[in-house]
Biotite code that builds the C-alpha atoms (Angstrom):
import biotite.structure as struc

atoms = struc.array([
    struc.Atom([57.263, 200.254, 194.972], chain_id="A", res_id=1, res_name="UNK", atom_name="CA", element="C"),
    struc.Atom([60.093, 197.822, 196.055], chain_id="A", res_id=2, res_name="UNK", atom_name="CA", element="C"),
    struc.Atom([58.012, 193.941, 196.075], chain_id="A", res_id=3, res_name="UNK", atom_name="CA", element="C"),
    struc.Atom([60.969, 192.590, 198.403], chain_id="A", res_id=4, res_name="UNK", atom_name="CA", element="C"),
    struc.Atom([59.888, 191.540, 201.855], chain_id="A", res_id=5, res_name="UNK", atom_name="CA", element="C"),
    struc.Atom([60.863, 193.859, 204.768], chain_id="A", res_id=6, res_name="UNK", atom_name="CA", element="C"),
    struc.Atom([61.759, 190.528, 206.644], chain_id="A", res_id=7, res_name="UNK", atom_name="CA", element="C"),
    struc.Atom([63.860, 188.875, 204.010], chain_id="A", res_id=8, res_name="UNK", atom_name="CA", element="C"),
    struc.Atom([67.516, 189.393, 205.907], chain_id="A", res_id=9, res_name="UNK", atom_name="CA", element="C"),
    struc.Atom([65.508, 188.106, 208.930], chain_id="A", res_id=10, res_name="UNK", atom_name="CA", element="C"),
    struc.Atom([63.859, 185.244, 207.076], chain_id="A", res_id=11, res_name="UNK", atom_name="CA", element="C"),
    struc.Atom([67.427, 184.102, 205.337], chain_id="A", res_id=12, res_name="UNK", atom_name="CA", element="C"),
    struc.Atom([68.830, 184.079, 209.043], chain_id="A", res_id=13, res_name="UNK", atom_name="CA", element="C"),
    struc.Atom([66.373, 181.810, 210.199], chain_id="A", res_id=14, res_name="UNK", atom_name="CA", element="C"),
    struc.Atom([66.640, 179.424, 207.053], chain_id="A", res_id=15, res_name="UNK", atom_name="CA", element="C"),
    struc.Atom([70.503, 179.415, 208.275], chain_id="A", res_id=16, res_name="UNK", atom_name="CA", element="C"),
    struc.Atom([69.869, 178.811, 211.702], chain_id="A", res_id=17, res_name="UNK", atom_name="CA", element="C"),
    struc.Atom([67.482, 175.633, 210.730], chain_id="A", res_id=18, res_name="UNK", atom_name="CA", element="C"),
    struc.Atom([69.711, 174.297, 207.904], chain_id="A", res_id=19, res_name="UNK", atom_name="CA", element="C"),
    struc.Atom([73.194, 174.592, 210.154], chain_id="A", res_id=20, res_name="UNK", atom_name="CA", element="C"),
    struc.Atom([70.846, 173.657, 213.393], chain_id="A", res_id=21, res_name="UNK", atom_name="CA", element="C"),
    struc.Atom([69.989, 170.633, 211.132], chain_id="A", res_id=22, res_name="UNK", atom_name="CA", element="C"),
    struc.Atom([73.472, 169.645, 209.923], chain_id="A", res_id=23, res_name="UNK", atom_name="CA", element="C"),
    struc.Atom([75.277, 169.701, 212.859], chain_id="A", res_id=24, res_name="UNK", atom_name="CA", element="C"),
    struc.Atom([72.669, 167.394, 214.591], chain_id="A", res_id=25, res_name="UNK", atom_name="CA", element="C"),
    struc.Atom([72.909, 165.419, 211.632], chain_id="A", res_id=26, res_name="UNK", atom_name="CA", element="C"),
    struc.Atom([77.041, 165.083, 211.559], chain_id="A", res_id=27, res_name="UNK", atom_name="CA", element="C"),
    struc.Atom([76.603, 164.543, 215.990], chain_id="A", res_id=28, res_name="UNK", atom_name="CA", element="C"),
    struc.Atom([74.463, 161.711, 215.280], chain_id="A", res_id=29, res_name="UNK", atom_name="CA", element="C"),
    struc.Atom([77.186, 160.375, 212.171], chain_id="A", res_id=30, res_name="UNK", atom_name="CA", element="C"),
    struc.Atom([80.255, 161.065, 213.637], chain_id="A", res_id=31, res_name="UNK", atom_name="CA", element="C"),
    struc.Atom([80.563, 161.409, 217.641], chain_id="A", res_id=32, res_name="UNK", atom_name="CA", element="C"),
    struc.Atom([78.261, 159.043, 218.296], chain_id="A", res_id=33, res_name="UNK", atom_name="CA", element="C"),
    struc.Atom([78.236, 156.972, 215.454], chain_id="A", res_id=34, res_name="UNK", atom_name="CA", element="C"),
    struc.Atom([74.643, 156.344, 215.924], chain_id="A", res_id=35, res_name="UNK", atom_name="CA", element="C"),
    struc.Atom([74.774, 153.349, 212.789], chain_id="A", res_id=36, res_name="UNK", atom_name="CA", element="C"),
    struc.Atom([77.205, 151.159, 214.676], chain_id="A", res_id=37, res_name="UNK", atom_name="CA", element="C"),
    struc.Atom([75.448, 151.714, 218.177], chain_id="A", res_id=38, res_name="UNK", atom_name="CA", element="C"),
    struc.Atom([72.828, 147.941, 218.912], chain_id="A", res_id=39, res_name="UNK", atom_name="CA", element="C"),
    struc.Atom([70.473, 147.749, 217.157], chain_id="A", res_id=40, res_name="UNK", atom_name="CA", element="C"),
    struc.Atom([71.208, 151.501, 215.669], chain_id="A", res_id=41, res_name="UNK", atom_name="CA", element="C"),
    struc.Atom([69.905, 152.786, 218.690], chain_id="A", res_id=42, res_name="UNK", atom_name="CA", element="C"),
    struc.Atom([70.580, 155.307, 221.778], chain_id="A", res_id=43, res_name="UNK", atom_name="CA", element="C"),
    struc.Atom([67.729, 155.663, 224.616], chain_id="A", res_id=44, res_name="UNK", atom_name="CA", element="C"),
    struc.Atom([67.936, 159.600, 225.495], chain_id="A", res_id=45, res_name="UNK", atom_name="CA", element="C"),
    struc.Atom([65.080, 159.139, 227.659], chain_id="A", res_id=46, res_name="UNK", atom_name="CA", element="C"),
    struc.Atom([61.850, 156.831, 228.563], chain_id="A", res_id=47, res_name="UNK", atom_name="CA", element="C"),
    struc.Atom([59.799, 158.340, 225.735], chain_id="A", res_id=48, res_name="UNK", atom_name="CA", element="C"),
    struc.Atom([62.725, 159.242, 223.081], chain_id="A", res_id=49, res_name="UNK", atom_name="CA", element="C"),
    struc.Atom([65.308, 157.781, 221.447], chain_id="A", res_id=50, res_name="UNK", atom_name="CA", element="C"),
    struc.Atom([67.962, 158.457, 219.320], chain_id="A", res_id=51, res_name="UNK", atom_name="CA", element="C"),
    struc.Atom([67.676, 155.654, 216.439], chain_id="A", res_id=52, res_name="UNK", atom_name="CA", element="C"),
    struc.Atom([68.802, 155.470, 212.538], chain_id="A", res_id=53, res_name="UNK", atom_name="CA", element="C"),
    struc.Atom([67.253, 155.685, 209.968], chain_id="A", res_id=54, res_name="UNK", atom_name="CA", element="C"),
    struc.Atom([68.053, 156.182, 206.111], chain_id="A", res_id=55, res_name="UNK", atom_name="CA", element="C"),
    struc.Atom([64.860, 157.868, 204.679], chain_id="A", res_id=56, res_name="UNK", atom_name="CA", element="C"),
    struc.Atom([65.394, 156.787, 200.725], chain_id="A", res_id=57, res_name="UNK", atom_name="CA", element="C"),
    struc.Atom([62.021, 158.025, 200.049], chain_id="A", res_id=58, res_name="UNK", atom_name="CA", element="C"),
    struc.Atom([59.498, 160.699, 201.601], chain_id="A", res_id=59, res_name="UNK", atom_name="CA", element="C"),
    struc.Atom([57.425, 160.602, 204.899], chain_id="A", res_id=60, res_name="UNK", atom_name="CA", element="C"),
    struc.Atom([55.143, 157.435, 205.323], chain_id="A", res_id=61, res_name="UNK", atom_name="CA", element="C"),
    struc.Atom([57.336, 155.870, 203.514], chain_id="A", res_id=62, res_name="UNK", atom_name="CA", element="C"),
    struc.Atom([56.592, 156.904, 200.365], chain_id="A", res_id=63, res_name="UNK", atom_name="CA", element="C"),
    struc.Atom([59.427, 156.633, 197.493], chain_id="A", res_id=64, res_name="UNK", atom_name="CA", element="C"),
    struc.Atom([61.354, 154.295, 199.864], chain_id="A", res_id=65, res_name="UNK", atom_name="CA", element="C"),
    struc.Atom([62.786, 152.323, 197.075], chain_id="A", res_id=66, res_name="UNK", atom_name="CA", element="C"),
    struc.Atom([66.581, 153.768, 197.111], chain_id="A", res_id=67, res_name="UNK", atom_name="CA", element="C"),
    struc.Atom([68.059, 154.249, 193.470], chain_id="A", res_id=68, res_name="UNK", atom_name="CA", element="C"),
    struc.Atom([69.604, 156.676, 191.987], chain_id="A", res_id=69, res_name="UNK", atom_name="CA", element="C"),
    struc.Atom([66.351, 157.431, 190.015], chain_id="A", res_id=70, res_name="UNK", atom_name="CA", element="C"),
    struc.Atom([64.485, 158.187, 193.201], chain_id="A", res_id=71, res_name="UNK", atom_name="CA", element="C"),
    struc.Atom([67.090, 159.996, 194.288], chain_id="A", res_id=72, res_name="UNK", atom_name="CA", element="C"),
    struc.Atom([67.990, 162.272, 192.084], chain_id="A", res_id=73, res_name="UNK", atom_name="CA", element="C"),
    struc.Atom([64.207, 162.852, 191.362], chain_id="A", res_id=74, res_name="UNK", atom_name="CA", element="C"),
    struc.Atom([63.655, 163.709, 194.831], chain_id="A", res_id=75, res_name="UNK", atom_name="CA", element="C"),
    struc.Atom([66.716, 166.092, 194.674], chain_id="A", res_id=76, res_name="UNK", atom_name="CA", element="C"),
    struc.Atom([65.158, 167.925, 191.437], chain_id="A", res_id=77, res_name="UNK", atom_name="CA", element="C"),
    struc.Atom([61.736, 168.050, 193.258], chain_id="A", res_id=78, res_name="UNK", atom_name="CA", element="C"),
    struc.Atom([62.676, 169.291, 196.414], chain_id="A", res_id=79, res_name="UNK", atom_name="CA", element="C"),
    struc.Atom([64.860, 171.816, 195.049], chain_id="A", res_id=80, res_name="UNK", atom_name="CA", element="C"),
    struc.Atom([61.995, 172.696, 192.460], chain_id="A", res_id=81, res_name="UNK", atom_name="CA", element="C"),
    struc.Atom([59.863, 173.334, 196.027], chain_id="A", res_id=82, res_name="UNK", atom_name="CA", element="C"),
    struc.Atom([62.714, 174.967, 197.816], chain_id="A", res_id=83, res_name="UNK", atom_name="CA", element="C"),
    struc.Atom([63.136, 177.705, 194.997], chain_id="A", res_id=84, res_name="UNK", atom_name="CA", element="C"),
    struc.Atom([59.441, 178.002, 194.723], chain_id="A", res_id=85, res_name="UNK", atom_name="CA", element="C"),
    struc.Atom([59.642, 178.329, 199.137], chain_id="A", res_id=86, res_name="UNK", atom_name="CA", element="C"),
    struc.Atom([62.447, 180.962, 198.526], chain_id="A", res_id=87, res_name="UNK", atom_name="CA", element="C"),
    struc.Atom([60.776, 182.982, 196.146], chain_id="A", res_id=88, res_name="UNK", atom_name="CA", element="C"),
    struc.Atom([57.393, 183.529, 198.295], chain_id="A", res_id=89, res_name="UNK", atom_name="CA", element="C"),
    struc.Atom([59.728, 184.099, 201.175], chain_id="A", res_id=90, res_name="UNK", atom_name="CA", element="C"),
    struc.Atom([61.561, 187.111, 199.614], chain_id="A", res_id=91, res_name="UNK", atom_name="CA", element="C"),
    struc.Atom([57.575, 189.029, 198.207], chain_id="A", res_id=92, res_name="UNK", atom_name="CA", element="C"),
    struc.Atom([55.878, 187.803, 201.857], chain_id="A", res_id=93, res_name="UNK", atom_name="CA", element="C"),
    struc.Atom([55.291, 191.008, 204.033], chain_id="A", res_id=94, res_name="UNK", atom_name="CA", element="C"),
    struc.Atom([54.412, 188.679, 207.100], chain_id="A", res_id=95, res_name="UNK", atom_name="CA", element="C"),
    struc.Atom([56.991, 188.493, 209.353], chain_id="A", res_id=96, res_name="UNK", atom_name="CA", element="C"),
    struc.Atom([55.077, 185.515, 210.607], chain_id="A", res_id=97, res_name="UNK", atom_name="CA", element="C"),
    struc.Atom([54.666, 183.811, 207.398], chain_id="A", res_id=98, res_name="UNK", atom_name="CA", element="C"),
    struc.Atom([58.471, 184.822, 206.414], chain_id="A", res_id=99, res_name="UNK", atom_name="CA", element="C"),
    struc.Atom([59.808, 182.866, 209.444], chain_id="A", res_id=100, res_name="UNK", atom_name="CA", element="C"),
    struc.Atom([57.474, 179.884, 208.591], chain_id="A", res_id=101, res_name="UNK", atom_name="CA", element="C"),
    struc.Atom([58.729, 179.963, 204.876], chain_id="A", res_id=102, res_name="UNK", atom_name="CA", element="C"),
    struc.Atom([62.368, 180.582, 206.149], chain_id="A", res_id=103, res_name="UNK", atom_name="CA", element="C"),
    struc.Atom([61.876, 177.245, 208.270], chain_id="A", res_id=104, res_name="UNK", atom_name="CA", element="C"),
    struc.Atom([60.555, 175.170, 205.373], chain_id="A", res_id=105, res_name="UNK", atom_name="CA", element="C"),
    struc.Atom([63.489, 176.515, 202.974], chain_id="A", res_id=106, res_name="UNK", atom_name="CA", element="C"),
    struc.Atom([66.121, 175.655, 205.708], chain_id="A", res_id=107, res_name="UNK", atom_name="CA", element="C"),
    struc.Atom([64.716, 172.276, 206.775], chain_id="A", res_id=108, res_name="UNK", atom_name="CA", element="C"),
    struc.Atom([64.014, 171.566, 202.789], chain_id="A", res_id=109, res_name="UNK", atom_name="CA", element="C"),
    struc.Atom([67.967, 172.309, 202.315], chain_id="A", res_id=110, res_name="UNK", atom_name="CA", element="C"),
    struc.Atom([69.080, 170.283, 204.972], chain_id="A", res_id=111, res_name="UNK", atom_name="CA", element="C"),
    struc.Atom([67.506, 167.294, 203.296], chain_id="A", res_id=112, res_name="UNK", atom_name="CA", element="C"),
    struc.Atom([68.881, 168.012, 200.088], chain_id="A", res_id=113, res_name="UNK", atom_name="CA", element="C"),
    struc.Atom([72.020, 168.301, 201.295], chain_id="A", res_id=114, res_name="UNK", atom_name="CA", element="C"),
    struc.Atom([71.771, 164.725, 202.628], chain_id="A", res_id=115, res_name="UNK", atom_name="CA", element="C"),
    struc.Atom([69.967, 163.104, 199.746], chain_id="A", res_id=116, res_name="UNK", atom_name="CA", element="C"),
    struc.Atom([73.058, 164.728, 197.282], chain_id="A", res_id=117, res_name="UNK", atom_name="CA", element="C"),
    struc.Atom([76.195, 163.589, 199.971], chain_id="A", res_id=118, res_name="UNK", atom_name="CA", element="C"),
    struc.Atom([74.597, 160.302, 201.174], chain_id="A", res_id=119, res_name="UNK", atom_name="CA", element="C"),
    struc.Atom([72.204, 159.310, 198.397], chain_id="A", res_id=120, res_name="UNK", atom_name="CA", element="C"),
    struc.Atom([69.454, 158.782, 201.906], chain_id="A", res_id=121, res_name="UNK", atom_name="CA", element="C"),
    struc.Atom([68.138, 161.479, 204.661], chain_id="A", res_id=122, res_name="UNK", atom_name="CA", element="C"),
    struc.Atom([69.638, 160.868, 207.713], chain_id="A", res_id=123, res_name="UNK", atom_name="CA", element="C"),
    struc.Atom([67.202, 160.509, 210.205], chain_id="A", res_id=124, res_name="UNK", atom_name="CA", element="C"),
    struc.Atom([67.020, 159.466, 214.079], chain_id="A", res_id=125, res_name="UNK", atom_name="CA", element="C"),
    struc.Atom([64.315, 161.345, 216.601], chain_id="A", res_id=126, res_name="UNK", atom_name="CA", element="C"),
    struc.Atom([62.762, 158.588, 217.609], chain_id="A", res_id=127, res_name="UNK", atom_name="CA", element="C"),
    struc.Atom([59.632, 160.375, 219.922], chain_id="A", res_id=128, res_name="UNK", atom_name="CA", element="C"),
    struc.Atom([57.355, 156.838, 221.525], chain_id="A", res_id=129, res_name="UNK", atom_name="CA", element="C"),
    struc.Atom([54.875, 156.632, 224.192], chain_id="A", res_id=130, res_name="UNK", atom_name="CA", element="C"),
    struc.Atom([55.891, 152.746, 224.771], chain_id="A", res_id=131, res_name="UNK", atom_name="CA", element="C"),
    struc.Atom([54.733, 150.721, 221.225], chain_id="A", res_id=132, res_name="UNK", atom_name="CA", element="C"),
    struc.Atom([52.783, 154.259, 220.435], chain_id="A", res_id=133, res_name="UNK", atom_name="CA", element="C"),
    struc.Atom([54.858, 156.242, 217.970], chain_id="A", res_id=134, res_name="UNK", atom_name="CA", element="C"),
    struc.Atom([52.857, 159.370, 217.242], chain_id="A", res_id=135, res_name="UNK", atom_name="CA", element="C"),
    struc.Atom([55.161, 159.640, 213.913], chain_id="A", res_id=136, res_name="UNK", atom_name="CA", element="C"),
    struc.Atom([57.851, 157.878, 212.386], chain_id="A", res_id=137, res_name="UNK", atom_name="CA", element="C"),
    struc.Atom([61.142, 158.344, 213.051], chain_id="A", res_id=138, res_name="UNK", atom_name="CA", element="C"),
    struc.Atom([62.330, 162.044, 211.854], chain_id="A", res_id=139, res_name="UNK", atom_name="CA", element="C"),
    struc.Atom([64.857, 164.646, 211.886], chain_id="A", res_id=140, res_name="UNK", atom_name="CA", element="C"),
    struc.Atom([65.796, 168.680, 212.814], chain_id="A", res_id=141, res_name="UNK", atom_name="CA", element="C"),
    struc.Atom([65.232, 169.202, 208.725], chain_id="A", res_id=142, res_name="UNK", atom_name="CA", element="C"),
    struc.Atom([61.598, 167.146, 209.365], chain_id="A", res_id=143, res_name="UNK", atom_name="CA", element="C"),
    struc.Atom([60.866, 169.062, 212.043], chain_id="A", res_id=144, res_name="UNK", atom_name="CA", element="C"),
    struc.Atom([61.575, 172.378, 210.827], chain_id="A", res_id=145, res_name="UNK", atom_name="CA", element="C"),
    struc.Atom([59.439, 171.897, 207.861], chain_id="A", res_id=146, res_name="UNK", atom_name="CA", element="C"),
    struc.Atom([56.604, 170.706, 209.769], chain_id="A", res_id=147, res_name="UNK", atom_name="CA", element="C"),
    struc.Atom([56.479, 173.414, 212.172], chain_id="A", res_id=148, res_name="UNK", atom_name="CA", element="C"),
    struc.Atom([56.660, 175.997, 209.395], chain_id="A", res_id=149, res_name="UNK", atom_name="CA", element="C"),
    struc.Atom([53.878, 174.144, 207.442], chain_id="A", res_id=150, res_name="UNK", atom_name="CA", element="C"),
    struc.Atom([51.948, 174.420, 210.463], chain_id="A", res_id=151, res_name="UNK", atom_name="CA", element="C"),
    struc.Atom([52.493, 178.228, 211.824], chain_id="A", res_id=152, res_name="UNK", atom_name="CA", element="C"),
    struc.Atom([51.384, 178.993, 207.844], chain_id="A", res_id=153, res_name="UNK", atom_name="CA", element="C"),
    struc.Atom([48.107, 177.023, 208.355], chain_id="A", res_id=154, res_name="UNK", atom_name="CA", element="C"),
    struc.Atom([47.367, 178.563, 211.476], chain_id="A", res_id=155, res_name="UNK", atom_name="CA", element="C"),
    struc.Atom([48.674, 182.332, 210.357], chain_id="A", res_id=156, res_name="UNK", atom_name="CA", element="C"),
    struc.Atom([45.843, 181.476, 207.469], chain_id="A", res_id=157, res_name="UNK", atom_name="CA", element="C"),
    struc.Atom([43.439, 180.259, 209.816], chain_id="A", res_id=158, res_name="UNK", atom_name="CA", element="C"),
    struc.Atom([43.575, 182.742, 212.229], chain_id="A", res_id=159, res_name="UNK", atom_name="CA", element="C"),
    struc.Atom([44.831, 186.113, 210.589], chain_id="A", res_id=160, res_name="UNK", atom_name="CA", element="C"),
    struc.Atom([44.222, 185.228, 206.656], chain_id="A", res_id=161, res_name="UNK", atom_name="CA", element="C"),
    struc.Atom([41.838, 187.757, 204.767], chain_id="A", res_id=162, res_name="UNK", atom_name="CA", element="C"),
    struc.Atom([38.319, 187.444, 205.288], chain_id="A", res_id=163, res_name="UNK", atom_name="CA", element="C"),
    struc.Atom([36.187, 187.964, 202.289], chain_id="A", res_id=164, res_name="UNK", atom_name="CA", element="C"),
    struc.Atom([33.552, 190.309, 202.876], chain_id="A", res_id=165, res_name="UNK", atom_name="CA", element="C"),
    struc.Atom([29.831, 189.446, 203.545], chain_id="A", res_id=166, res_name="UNK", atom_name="CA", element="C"),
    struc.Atom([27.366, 191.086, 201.320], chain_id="A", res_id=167, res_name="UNK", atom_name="CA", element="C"),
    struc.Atom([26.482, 193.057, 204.875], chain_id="A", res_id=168, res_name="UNK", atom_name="CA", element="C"),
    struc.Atom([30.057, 194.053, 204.546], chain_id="A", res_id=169, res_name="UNK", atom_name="CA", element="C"),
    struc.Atom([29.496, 195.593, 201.333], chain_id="A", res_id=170, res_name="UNK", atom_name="CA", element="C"),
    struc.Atom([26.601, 197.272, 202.394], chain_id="A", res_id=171, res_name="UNK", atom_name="CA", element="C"),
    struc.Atom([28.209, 198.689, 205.178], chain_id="A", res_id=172, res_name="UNK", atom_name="CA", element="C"),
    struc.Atom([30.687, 200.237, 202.687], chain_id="A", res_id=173, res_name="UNK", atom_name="CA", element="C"),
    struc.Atom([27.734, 201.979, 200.138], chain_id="A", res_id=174, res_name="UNK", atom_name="CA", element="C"),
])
């Protein structure tokens, strides 16, 4: 019996859609609109979200922020380490559900590799605020990717995950 997921080519699509999704937002933001150079590296889209740079040295909340190459390149092992670890659940997962939600972490997980290995930083610039409220730091495509697929495999546990059976469900059974 074959242990290959019968989503994988649909899961590896997806992880291309977010990683290319992902870079091309990225190089818009670099190149076109030279987002750095803008005042105060900053572009208001709309009242509540703005396009503003940031280069994430580190992890979310800051953590790791301290850019060197040690950090760096540590980060790079790690998150490769993860992304191969992502990639191999992906291709034994018989969820389509959970494939897409792997598929989204691998491609968002790439996308920050990518930067952290060509820039030595993440590039990042969704700036979502509700006036001084920020409801998260400033983030990217990659970011958001990863957190959505985090989350759809939390709630895929939470609502369809295997239920371990009752003693009254063993009963029922004899």
């Amino acid at each position: 019996m074959s242990t290959r997921s019968p989503h994988l080519r649909f899961g590896l699509i997806v992880a291309a859609v977010a990683f290319c999704l992902d870079q091309l937002v990225k190089w818009v933001v670099v190149v076109p609109l030279s987002l750095e150079t803008q005042p105060y590296g900053q572009i208001e889209l709309l009242p509540v979200f703005n396009l503003t740079w940031a280069e994430n040295c580190g992890i979310s909340l800051s953590m790791f922020a301290k850019c060197n190459d040690t950090t760096r390149w540590t980060l790079v092992a790690v998150t490769a380490i993860v992304a191969a670890a992502v990639a191999l659940w992906m291709t034994r997962e018989k969820a389509r559900g959970d494939v897409i939600a792997l598929a989204m972490i691998l491609g968002g997980a790439l996308g920050n590799i990518i930067d952290r290995v060509r820039f030595g930083y993440v590039v990042d610039f969704a700036d979502l605020h509700f006036g001084a409220f920020r409801p998260f730091m400033i983030f990217n495509v990659a970011d958001a990717c990863i957190t959505l697929g985090v989350l759809l495999l939390v709630a895929r546990a939470l609502l369809f995950g295997e239920k371990t059976p009752t003693a009254a469900d063993q009963a029922a059974k004899e």
